[in-house]
Residue frames as a rotation matrix with the C-alpha (Angstrom) as fourth column:
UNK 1
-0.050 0.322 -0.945 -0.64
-0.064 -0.946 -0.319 -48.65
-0.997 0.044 0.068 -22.23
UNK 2
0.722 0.335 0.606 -2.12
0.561 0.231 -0.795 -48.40
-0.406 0.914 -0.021 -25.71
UNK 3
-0.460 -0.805 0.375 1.06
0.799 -0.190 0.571 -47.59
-0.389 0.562 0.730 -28.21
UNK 4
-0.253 0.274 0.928 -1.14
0.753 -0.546 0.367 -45.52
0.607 0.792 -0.068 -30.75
UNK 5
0.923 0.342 0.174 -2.50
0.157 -0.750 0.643 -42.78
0.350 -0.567 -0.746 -27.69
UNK 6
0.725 -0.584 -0.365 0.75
0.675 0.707 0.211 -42.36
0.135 -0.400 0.907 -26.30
UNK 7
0.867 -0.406 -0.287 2.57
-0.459 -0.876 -0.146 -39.36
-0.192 0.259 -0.947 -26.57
UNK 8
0.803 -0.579 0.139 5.56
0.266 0.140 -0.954 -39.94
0.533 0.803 0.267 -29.22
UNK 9
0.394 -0.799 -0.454 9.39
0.836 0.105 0.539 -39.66
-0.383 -0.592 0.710 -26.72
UNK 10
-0.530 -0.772 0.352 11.40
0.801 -0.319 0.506 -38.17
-0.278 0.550 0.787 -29.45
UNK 11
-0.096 0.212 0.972 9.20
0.391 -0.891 0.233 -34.96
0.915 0.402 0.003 -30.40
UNK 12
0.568 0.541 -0.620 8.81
0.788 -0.138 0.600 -34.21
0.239 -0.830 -0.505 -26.52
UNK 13
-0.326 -0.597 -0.733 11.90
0.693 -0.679 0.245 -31.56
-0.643 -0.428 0.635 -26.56
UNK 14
-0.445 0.617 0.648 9.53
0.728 -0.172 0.664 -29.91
0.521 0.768 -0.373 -29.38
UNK 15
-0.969 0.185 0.163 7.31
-0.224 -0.388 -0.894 -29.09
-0.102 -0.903 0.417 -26.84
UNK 16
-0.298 0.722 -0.624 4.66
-0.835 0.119 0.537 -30.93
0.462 0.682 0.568 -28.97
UNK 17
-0.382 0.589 0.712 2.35
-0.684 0.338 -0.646 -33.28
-0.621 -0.734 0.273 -26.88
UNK 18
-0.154 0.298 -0.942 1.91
-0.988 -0.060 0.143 -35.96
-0.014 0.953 0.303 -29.99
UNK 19
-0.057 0.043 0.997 0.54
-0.434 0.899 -0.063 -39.48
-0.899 -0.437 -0.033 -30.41
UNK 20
-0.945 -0.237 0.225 0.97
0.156 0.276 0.948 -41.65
-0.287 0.931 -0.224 -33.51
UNK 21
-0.045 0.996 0.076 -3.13
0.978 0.059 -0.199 -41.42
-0.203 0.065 -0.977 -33.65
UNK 22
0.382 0.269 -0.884 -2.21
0.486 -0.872 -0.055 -37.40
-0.786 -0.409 -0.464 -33.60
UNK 23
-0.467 -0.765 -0.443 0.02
-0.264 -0.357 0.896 -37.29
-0.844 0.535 -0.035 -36.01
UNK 24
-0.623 0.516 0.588 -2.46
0.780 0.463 0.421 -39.23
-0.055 0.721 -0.691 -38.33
UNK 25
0.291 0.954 -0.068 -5.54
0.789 -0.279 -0.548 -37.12
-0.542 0.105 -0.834 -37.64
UNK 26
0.241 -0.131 -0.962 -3.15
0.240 -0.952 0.189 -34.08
-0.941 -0.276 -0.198 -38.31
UNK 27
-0.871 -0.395 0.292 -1.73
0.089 0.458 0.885 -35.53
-0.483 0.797 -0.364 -41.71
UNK 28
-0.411 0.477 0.777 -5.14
0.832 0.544 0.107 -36.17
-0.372 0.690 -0.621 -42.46
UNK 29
0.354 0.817 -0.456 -6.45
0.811 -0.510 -0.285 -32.89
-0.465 -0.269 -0.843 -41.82
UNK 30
-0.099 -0.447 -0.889 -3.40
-0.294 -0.841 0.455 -31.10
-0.951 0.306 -0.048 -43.71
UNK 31
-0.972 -0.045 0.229 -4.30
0.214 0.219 0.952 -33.15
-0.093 0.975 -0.204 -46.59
UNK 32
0.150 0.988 -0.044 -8.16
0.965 -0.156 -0.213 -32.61
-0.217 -0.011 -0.976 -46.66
UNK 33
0.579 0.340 -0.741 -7.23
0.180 -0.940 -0.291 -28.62
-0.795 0.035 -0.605 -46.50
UNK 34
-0.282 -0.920 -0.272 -4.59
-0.164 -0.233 0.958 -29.15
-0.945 0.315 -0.086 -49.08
UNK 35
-0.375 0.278 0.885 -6.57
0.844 0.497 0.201 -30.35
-0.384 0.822 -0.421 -51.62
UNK 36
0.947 0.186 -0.263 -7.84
0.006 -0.826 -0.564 -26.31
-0.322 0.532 -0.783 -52.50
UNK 37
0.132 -0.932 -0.337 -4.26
-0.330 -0.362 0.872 -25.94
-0.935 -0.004 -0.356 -53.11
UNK 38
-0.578 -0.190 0.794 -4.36
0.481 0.707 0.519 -28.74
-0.659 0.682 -0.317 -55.79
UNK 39
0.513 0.515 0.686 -7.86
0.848 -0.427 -0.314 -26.99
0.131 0.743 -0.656 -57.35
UNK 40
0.416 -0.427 -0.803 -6.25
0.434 -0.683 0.588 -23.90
-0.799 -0.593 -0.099 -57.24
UNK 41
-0.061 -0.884 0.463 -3.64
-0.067 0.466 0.882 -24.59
-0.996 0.022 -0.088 -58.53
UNK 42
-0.576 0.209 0.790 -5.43
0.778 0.438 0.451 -26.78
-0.252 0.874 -0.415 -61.82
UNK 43
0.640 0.749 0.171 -7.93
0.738 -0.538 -0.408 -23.63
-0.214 0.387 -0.897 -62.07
UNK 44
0.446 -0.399 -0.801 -5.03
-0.227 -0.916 0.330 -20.99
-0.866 0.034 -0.499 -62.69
UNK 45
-0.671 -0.560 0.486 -3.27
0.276 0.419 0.865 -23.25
-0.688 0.715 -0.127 -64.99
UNK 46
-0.718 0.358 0.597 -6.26
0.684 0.205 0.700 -23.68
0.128 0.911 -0.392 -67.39
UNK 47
-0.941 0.142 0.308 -7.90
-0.048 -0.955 0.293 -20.35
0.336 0.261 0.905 -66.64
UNK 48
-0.243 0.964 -0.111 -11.12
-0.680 -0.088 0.728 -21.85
0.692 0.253 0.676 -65.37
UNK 49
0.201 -0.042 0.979 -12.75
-0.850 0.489 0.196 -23.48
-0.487 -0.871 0.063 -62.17
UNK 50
0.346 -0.039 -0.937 -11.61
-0.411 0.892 -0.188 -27.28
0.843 0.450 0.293 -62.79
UNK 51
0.627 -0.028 0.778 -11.22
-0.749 0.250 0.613 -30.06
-0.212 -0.968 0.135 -60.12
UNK 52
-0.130 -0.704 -0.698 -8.65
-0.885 0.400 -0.239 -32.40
0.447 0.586 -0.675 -60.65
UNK 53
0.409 0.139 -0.902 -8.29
0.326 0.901 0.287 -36.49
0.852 -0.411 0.323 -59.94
UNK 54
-0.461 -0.822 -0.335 -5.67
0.269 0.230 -0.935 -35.32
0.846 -0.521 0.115 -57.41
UNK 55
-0.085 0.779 0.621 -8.81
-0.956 -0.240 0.169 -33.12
0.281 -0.580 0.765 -55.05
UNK 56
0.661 0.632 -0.405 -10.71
-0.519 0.775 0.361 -36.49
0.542 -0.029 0.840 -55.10
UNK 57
0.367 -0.536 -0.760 -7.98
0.481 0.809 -0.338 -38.66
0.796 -0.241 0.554 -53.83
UNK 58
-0.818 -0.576 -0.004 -6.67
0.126 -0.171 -0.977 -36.24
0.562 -0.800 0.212 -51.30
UNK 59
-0.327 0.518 0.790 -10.26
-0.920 -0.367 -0.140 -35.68
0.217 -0.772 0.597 -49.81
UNK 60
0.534 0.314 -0.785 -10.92
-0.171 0.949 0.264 -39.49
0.828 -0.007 0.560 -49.87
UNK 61
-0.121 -0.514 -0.849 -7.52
0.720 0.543 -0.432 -40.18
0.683 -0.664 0.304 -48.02
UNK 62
-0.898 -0.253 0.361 -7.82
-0.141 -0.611 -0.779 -36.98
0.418 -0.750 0.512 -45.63
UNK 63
0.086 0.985 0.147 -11.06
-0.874 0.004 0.486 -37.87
0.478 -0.170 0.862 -44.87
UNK 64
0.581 0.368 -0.726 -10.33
0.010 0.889 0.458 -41.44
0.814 -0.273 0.513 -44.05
UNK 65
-0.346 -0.875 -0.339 -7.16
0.590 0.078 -0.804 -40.69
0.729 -0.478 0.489 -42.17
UNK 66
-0.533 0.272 0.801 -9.12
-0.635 -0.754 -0.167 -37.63
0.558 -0.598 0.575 -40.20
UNK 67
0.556 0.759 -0.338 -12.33
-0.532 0.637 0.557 -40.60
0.639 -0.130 0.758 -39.86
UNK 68
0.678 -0.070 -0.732 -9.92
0.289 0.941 0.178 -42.78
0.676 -0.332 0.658 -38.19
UNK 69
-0.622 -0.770 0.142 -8.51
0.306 -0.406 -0.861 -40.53
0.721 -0.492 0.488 -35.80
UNK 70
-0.637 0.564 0.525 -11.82
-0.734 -0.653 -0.189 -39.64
0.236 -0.505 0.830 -34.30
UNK 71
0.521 0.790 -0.324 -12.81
-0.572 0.605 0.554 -43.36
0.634 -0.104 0.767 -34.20
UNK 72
0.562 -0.650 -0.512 -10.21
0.604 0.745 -0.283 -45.69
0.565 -0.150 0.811 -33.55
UNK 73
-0.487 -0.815 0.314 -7.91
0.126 -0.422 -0.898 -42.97
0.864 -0.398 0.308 -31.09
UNK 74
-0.289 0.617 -0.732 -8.90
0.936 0.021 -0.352 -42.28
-0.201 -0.787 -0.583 -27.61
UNK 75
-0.967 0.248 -0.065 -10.31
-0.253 -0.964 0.082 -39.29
-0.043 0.096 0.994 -28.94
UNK 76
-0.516 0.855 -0.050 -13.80
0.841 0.516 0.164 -41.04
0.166 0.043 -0.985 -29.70
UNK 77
-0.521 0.501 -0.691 -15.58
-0.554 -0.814 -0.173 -37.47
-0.649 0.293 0.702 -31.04
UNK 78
0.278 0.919 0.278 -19.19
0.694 0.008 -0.720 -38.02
-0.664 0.393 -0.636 -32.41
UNK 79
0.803 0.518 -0.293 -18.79
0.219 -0.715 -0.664 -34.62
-0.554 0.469 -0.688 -34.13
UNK 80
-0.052 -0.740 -0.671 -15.76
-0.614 -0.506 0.606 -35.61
-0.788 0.444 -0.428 -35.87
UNK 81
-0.757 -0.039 0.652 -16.64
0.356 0.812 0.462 -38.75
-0.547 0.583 -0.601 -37.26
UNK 82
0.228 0.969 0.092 -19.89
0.634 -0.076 -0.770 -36.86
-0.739 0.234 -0.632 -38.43
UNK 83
0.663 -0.152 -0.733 -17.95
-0.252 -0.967 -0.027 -34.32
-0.705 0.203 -0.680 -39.95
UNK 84
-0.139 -0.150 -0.979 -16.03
-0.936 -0.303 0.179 -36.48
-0.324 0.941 -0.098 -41.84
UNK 85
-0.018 0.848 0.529 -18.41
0.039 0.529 -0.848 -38.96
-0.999 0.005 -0.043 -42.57
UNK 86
0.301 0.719 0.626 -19.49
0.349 0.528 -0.774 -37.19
-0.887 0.452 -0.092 -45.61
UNK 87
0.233 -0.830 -0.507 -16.59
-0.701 -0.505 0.503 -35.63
-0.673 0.238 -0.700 -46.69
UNK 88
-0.639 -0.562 0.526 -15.50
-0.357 0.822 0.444 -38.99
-0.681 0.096 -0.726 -47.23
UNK 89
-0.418 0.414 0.809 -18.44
0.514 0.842 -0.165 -40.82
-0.749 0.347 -0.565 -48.94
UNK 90
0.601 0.331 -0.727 -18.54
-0.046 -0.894 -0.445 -37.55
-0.798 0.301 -0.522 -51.15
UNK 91
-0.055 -0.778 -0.626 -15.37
-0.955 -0.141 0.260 -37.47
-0.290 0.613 -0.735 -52.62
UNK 92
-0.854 -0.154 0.498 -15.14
0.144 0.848 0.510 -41.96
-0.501 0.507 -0.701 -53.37
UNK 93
0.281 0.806 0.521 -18.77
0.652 0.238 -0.720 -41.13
-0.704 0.542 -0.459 -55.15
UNK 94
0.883 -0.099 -0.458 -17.40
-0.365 -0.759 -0.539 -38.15
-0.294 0.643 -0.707 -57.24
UNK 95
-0.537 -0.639 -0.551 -13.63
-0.814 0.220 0.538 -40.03
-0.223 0.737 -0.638 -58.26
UNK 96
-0.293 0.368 0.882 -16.04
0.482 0.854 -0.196 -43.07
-0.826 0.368 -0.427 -58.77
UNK 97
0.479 0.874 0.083 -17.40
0.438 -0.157 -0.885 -40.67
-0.761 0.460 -0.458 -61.32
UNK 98
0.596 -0.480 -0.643 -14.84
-0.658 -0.751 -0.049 -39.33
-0.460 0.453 -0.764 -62.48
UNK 99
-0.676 -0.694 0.246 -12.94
-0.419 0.638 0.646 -42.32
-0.606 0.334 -0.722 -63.39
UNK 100
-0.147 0.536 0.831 -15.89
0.733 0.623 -0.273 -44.13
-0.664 0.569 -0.485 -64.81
UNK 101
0.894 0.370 -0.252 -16.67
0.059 -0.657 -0.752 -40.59
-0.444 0.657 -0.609 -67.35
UNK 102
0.587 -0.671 -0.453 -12.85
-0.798 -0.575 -0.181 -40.03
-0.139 0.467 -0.873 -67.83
UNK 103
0.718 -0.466 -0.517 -11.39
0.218 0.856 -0.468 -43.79
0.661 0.223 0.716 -67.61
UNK 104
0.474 -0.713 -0.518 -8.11
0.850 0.215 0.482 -44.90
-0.232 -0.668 0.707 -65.18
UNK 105
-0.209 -0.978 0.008 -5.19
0.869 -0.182 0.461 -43.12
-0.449 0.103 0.888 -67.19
UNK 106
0.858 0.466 0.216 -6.35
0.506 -0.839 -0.200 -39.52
0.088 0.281 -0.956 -67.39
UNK 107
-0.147 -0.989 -0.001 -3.32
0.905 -0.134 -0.404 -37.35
0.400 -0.060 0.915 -67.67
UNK 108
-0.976 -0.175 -0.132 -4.48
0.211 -0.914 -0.346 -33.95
-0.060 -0.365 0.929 -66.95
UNK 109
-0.656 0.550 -0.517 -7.27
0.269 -0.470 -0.841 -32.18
-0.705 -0.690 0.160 -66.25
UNK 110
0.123 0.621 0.774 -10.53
0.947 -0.308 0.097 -31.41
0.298 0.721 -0.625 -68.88
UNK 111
-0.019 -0.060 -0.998 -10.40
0.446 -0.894 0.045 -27.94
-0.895 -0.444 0.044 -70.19
């Protein structure tokens, strides 16, 4: 039986039904919605809409981590991998841009 589909022993008095492949997609998917938290967050601070480096990097990895739950899991979903698809090849073209306009060691947000 494939390890990663499995349902996880130890969370079963939970009452949670979880495979390591589940626990990824879910990870990925609380980081993908977390990342408003982050712009939030940098727009209250400095009074104005602003995206930080930290957005980019969490929709890159929640994207890939969601991307590879919906390939690689026995879930195989068309309309997740489509969905983040371009999530993904969105955000690595926008921190490519951002790093190449603002350079590696950016400390804080423009404002």
């Amino acid at each position: 039986m494939d390890f990663m589909n499995s349902p996880i022993e130890w969370l079963a008095w939970t009452g949670l039904h979880a495979s390591p492949w589940k626990l990824i997609g879910l990870t990925g998917a609380l980081m993908f919605g977390g990342r408003w938290v982050v712009q939030f967050i940098a727009s209250k601070r400095y009074g104005k809409p602003v995206i930080p480096r930290a957005f980019w990097y969490m929709s890159l990895i929640g994207s890939a981590m969601t991307l590879s739950y919906f390939t690689l899991s026995a879930k195989q979903d068309s309309v997740g991998v489509l969905q983040n698809l371009f999530p993904a090849f969105t955000a690595a073209y926008s921190l490519f841009l951002d790093i190449r306009h603002r350079g590696w060691h950016r400390d804080r947000a423009d404002h």
